[in-house]
CHARMM-style PDB file with segment names, atoms N, HN, CA, C and O in Angstrom:
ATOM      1  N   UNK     1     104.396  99.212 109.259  1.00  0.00      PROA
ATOM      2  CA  UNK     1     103.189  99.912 109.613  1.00  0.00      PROA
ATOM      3  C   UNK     1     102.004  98.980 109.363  1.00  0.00      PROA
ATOM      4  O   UNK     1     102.029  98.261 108.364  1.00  0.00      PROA
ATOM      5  N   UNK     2     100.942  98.945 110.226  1.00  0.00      PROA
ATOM      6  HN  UNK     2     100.922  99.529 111.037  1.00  0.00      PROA
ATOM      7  CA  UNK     2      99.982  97.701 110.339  1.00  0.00      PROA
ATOM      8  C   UNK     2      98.682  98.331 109.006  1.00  0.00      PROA
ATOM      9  O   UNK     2      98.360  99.508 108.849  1.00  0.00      PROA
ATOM     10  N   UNK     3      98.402  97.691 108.587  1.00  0.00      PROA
ATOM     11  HN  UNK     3      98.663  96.735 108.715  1.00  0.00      PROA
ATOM     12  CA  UNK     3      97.542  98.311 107.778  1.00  0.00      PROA
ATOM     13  C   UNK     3      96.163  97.428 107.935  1.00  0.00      PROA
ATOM     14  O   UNK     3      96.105  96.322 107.397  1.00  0.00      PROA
ATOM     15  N   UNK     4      95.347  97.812 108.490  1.00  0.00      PROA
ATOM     16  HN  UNK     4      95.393  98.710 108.927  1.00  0.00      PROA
ATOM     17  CA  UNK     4      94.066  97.074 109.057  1.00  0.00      PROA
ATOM     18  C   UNK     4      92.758  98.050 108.817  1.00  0.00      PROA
ATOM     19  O   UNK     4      92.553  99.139 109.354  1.00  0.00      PROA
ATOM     20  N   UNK     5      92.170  97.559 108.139  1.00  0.00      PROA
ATOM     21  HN  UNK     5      92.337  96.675 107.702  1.00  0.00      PROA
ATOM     22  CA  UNK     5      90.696  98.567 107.638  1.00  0.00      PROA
ATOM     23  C   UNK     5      89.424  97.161 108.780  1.00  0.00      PROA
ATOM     24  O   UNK     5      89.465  95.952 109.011  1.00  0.00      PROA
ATOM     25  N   UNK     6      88.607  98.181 109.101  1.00  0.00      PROA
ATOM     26  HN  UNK     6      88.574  99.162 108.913  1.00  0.00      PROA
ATOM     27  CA  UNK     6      87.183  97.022 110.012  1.00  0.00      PROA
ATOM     28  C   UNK     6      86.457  98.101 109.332  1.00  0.00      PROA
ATOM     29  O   UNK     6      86.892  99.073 108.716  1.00  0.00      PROA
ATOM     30  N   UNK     7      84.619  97.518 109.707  1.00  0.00      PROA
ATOM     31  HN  UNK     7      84.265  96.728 110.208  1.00  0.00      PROA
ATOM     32  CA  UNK     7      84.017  98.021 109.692  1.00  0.00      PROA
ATOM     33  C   UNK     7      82.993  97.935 110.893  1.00  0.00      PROA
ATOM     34  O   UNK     7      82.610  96.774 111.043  1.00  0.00      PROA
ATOM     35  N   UNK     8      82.492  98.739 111.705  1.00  0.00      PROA
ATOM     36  HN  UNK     8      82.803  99.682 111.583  1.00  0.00      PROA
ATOM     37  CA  UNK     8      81.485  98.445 112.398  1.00  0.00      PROA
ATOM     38  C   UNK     8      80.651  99.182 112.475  1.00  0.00      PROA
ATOM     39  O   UNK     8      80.853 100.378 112.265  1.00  0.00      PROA
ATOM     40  N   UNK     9      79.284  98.629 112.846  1.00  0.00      PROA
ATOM     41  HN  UNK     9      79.120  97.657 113.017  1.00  0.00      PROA
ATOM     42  CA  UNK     9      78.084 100.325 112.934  1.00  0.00      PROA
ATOM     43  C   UNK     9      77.868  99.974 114.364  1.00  0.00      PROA
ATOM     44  O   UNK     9      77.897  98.870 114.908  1.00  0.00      PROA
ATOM     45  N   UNK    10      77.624 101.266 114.896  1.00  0.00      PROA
ATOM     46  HN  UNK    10      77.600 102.163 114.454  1.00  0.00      PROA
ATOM     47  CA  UNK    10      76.959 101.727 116.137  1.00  0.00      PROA
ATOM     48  C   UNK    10      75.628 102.379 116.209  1.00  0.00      PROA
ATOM     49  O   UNK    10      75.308 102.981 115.184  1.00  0.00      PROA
ATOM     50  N   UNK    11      74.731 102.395 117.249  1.00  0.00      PROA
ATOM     51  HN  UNK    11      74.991 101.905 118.081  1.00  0.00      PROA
ATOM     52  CA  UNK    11      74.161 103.755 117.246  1.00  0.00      PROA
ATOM     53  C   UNK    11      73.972 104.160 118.573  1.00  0.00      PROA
ATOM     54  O   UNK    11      73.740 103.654 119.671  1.00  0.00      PROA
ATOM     55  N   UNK    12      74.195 105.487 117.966  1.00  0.00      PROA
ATOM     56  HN  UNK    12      74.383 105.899 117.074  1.00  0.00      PROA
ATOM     57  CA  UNK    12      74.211 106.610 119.124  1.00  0.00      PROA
ATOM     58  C   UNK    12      72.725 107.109 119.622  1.00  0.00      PROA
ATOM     59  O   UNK    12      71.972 107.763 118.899  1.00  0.00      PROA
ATOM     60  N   UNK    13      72.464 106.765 120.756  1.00  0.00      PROA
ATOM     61  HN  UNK    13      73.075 106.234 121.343  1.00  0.00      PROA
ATOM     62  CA  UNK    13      70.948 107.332 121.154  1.00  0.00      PROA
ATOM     63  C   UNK    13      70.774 108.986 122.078  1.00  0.00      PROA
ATOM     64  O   UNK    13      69.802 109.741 122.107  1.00  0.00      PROA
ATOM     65  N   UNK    14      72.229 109.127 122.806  1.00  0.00      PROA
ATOM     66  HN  UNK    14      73.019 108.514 122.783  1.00  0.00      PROA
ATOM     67  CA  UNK    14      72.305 109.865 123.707  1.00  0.00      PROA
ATOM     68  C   UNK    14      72.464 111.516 122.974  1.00  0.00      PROA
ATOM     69  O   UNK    14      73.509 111.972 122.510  1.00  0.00      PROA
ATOM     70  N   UNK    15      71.223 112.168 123.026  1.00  0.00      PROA
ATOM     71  HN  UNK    15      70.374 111.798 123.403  1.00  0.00      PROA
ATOM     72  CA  UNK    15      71.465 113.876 122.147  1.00  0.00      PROA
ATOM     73  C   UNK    15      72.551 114.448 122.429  1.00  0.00      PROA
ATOM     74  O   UNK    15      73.083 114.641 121.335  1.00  0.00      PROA
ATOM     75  N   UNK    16      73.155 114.806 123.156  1.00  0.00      PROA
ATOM     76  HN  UNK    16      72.723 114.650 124.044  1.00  0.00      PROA
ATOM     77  CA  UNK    16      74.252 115.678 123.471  1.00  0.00      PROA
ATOM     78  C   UNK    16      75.570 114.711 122.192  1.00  0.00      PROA
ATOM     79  O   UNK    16      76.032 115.219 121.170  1.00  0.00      PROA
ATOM     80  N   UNK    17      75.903 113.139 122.769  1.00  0.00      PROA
ATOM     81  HN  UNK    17      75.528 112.726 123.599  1.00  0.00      PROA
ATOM     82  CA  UNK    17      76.464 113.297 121.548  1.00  0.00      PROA
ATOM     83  C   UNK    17      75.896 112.942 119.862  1.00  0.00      PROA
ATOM     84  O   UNK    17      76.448 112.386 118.913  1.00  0.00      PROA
ATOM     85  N   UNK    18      74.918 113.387 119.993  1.00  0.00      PROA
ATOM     86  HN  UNK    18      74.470 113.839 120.764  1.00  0.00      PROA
ATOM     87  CA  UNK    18      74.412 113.499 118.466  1.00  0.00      PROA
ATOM     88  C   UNK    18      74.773 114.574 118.043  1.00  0.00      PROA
ATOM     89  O   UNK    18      75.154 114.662 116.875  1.00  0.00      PROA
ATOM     90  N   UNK    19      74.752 115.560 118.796  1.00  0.00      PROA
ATOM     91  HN  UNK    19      74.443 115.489 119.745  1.00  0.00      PROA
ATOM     92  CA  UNK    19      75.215 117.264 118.819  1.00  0.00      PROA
ATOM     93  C   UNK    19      76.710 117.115 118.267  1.00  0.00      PROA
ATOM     94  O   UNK    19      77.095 117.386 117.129  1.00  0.00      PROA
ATOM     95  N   UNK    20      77.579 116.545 119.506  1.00  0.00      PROA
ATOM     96  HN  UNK    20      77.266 116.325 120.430  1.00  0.00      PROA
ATOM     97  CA  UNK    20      78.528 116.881 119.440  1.00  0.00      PROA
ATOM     98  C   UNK    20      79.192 116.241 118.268  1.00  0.00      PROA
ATOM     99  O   UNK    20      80.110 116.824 117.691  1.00  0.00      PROA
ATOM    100  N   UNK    21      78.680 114.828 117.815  1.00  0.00      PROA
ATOM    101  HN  UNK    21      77.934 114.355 118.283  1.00  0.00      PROA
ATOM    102  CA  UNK    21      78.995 114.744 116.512  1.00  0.00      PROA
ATOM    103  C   UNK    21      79.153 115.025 114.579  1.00  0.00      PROA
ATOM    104  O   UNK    21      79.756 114.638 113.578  1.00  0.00      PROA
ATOM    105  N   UNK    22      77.795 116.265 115.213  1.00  0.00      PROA
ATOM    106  HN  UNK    22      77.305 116.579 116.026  1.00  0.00      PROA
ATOM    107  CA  UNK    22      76.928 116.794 114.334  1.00  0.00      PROA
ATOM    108  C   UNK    22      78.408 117.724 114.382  1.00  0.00      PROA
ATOM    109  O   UNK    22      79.235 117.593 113.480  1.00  0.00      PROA
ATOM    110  N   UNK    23      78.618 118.619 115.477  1.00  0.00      PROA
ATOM    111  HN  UNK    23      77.946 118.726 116.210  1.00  0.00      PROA
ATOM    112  CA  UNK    23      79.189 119.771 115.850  1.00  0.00      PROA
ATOM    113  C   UNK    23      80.666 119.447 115.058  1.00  0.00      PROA
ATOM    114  O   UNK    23      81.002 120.201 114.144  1.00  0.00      PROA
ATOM    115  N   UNK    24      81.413 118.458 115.388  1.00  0.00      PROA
ATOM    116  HN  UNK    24      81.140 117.846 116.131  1.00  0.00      PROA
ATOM    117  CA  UNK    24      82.405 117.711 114.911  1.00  0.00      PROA
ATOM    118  C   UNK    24      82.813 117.378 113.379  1.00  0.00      PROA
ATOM    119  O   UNK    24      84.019 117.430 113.141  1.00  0.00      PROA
ATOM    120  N   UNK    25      81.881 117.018 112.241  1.00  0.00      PROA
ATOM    121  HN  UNK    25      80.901 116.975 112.435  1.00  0.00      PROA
ATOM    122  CA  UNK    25      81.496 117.060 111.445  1.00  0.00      PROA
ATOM    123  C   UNK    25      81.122 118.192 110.401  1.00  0.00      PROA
ATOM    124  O   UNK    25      81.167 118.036 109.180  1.00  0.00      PROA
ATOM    125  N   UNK    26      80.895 118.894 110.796  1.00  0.00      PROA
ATOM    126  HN  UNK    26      80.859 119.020 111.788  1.00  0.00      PROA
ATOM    127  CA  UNK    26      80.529 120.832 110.534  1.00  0.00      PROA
ATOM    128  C   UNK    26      82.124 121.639 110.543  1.00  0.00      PROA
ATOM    129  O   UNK    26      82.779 122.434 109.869  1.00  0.00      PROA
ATOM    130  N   UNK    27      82.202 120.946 111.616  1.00  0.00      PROA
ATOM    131  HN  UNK    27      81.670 120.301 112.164  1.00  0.00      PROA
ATOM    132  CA  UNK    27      83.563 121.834 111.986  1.00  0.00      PROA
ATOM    133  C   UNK    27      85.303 121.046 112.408  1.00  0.00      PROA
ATOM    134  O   UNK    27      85.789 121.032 113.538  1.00  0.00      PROA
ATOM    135  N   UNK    28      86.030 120.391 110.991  1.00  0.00      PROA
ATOM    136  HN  UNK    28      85.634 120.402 110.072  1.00  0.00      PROA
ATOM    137  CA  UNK    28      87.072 119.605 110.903  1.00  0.00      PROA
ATOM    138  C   UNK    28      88.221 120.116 111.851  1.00  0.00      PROA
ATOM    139  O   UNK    28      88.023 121.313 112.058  1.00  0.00      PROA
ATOM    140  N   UNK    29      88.796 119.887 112.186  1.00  0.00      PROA
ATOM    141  HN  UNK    29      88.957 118.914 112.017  1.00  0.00      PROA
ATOM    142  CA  UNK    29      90.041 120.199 112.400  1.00  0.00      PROA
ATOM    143  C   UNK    29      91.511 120.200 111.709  1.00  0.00      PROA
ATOM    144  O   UNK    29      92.029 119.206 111.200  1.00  0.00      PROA
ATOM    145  N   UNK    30      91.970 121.230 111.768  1.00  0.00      PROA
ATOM    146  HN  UNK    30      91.549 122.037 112.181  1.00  0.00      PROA
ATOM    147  CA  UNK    30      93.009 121.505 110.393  1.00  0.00      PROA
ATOM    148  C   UNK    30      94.313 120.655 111.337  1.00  0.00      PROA
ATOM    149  O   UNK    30      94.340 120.786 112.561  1.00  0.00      PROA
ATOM    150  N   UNK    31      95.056 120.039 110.811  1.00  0.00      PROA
ATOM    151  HN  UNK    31      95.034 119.932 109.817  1.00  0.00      PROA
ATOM    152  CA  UNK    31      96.291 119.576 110.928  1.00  0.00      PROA
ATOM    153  C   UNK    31      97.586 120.170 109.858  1.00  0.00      PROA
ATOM    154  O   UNK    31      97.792 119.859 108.685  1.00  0.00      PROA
ATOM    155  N   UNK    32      98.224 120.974 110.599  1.00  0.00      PROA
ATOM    156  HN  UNK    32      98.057 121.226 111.552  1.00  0.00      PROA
ATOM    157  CA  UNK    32      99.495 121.241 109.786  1.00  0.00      PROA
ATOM    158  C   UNK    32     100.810 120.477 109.576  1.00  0.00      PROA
ATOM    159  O   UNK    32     101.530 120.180 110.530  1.00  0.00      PROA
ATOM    160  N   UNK    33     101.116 120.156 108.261  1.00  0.00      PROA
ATOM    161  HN  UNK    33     100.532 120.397 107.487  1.00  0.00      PROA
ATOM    162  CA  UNK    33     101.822 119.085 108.335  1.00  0.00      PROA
ATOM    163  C   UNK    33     102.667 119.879 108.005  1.00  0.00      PROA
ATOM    164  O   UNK    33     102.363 120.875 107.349  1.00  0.00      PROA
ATOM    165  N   UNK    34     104.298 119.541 108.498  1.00  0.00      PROA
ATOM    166  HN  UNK    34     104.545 118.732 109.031  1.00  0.00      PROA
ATOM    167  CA  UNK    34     105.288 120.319 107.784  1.00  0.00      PROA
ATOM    168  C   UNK    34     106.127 119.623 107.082  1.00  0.00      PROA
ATOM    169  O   UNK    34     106.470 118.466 107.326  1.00  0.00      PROA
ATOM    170  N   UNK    35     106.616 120.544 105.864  1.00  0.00      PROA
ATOM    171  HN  UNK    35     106.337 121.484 105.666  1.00  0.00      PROA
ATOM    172  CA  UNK    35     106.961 120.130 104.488  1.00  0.00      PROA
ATOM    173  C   UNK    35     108.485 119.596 105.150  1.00  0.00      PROA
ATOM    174  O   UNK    35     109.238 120.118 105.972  1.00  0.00      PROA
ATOM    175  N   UNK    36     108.545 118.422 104.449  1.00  0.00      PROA
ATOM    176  HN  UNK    36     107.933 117.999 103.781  1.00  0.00      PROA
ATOM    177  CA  UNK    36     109.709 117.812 104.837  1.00  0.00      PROA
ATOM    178  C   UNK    36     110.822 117.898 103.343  1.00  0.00      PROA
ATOM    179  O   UNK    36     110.572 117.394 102.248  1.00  0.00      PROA
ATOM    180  N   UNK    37     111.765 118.497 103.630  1.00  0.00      PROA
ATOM    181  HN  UNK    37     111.968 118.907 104.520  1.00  0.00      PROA
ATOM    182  CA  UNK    37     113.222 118.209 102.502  1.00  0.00      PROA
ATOM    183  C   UNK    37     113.799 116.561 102.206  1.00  0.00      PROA
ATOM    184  O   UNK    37     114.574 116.011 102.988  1.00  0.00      PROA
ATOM    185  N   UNK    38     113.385 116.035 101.209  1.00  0.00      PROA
ATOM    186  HN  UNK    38     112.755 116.481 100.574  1.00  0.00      PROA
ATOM    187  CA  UNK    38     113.221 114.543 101.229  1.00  0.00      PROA
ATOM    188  C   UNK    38     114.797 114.629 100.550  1.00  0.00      PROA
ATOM    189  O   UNK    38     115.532 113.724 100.944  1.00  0.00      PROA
ATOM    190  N   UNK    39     115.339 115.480  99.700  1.00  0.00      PROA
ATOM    191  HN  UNK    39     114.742 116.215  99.380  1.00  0.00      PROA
ATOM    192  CA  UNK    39     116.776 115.603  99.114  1.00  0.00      PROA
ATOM    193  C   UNK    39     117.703 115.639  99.840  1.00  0.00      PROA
ATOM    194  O   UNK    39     118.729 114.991  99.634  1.00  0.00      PROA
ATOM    195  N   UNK    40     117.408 116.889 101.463  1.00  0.00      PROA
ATOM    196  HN  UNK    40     116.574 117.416 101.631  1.00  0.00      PROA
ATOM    197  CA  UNK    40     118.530 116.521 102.178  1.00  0.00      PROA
ATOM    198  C   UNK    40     118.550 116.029 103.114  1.00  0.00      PROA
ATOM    199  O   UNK    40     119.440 116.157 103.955  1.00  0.00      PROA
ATOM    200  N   UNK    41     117.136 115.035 103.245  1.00  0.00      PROA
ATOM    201  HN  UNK    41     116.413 114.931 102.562  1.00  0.00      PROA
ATOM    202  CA  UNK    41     117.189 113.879 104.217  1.00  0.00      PROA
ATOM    203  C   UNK    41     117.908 112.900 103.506  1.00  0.00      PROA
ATOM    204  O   UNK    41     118.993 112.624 104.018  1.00  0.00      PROA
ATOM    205  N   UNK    42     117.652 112.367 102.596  1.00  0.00      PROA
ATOM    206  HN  UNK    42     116.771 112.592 102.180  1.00  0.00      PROA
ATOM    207  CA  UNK    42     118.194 111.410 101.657  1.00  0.00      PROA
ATOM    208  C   UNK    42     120.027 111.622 101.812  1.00  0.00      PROA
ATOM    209  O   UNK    42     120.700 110.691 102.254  1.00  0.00      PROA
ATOM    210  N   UNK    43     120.666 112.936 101.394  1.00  0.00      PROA
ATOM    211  HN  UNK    43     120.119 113.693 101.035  1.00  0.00      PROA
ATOM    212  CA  UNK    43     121.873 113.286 101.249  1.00  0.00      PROA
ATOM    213  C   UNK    43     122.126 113.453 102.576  1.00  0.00      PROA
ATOM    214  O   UNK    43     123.226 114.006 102.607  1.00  0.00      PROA
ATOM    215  N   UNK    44     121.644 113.254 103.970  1.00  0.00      PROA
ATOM    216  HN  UNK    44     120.750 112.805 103.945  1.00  0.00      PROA
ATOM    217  CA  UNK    44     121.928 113.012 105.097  1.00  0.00      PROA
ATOM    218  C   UNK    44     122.259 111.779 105.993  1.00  0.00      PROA
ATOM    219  O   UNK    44     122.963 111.597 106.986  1.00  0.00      PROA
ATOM    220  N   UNK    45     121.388 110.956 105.156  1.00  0.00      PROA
ATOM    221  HN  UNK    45     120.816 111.104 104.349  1.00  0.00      PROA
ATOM    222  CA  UNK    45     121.565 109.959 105.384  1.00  0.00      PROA
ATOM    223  C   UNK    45     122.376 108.844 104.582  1.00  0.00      PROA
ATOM    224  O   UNK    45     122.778 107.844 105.176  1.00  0.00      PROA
ATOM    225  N   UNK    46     122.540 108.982 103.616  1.00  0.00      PROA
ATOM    226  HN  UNK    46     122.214 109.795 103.134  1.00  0.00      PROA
ATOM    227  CA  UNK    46     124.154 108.281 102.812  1.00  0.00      PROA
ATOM    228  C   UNK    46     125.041 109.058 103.673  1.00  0.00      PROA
ATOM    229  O   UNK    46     125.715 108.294 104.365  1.00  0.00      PROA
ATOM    230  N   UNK    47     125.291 110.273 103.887  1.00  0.00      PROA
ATOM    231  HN  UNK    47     124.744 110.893 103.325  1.00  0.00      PROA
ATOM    232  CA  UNK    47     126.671 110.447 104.580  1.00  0.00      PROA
ATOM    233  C   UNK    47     126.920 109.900 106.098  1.00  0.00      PROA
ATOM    234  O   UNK    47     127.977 109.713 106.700  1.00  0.00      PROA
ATOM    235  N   UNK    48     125.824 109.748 106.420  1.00  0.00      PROA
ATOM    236  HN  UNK    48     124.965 109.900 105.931  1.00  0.00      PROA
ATOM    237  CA  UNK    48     125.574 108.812 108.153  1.00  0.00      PROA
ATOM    238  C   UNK    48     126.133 107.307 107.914  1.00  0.00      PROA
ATOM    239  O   UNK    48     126.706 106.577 108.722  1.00  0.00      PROA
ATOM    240  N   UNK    49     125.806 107.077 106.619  1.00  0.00      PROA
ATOM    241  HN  UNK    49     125.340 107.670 105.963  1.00  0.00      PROA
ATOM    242  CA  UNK    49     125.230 105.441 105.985  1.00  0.00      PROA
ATOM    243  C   UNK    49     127.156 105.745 105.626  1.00  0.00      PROA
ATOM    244  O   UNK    49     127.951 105.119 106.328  1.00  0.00      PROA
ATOM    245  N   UNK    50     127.548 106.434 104.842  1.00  0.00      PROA
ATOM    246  HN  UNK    50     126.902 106.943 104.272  1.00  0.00      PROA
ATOM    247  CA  UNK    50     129.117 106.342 104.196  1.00  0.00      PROA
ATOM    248  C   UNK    50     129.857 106.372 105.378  1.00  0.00      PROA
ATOM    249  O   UNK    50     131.015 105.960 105.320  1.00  0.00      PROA
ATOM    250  N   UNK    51     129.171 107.003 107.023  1.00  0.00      PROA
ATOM    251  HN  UNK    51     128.230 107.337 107.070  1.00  0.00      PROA
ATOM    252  CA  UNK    51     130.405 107.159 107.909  1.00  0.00      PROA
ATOM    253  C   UNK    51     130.479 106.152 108.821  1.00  0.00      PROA
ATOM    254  O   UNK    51     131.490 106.084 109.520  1.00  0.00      PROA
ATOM    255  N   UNK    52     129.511 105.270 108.963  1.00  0.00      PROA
ATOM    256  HN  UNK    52     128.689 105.324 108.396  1.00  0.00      PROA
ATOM    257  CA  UNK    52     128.813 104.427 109.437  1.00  0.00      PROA
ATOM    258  C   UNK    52     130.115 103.171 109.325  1.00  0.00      PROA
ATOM    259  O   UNK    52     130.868 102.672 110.162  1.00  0.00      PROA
ATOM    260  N   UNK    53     129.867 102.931 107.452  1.00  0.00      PROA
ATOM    261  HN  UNK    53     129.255 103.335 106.773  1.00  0.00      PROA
ATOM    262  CA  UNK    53     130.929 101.653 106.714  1.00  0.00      PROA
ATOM    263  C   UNK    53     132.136 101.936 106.879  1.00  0.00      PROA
ATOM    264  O   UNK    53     132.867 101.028 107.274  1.00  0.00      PROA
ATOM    265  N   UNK    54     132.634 103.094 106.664  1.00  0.00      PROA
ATOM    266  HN  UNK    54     132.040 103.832 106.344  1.00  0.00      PROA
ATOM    267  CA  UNK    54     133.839 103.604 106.761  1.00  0.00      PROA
ATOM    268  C   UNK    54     134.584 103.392 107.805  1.00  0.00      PROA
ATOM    269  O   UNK    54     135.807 103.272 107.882  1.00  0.00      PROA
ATOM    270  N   UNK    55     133.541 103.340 108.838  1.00  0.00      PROA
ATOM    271  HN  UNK    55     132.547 103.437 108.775  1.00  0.00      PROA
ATOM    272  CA  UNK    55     134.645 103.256 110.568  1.00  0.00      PROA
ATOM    273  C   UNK    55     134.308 101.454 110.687  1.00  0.00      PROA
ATOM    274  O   UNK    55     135.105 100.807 111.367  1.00  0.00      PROA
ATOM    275  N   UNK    56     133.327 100.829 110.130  1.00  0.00      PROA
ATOM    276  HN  UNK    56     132.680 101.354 109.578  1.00  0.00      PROA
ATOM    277  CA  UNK    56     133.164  99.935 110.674  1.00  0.00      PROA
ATOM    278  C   UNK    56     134.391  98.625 109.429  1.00  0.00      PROA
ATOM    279  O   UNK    56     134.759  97.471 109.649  1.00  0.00      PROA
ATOM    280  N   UNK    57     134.528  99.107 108.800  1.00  0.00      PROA
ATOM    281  HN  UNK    57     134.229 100.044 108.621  1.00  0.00      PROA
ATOM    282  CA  UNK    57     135.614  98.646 107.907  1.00  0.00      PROA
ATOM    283  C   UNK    57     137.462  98.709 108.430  1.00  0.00      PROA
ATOM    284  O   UNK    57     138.237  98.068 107.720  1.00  0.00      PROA
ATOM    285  N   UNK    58     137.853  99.231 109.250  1.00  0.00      PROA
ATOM    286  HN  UNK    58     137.223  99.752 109.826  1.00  0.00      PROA
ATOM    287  CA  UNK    58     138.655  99.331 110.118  1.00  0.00      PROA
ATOM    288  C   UNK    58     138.875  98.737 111.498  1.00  0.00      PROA
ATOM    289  O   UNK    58     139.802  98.816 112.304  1.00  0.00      PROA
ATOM    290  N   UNK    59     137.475  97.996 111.492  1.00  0.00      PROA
ATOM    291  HN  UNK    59     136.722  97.932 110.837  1.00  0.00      PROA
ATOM    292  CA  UNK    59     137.467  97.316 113.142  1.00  0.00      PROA
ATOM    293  C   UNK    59     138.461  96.171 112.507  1.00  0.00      PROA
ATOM    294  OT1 UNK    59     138.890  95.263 113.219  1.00  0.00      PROA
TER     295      UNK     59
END
């Protein structure tokens, strides 16, 4: 995963989006993240990972 921070300034002259940034800012948007089972991802993936070696140990 790229991990890259910049900085730049702009400015905005045009009102509508001064508004709409204003508007934007006031009012976040919720993101629902869903809760992930990290135990039986984990215990899903050793048995993928155990069936994986298992067949490939027989070639």
């Amino acid at each position: 995963m790229a991990t890259t921070s910049f900085d730049k300034s702009f400015v905005v002259t045009d009102q509508e989006s001064i508004d709409r940034i204003h508007y934007d800012l006031a009012h976040p948007r919720l993101i629902k993240v869903t809760k992930r089972d990290y135990k039986a991802e984990s215990a899903k993936g050793i048995k993928l990972l155990k069936r994986r070696l298992s067949s490939s140990e027989t070639c």
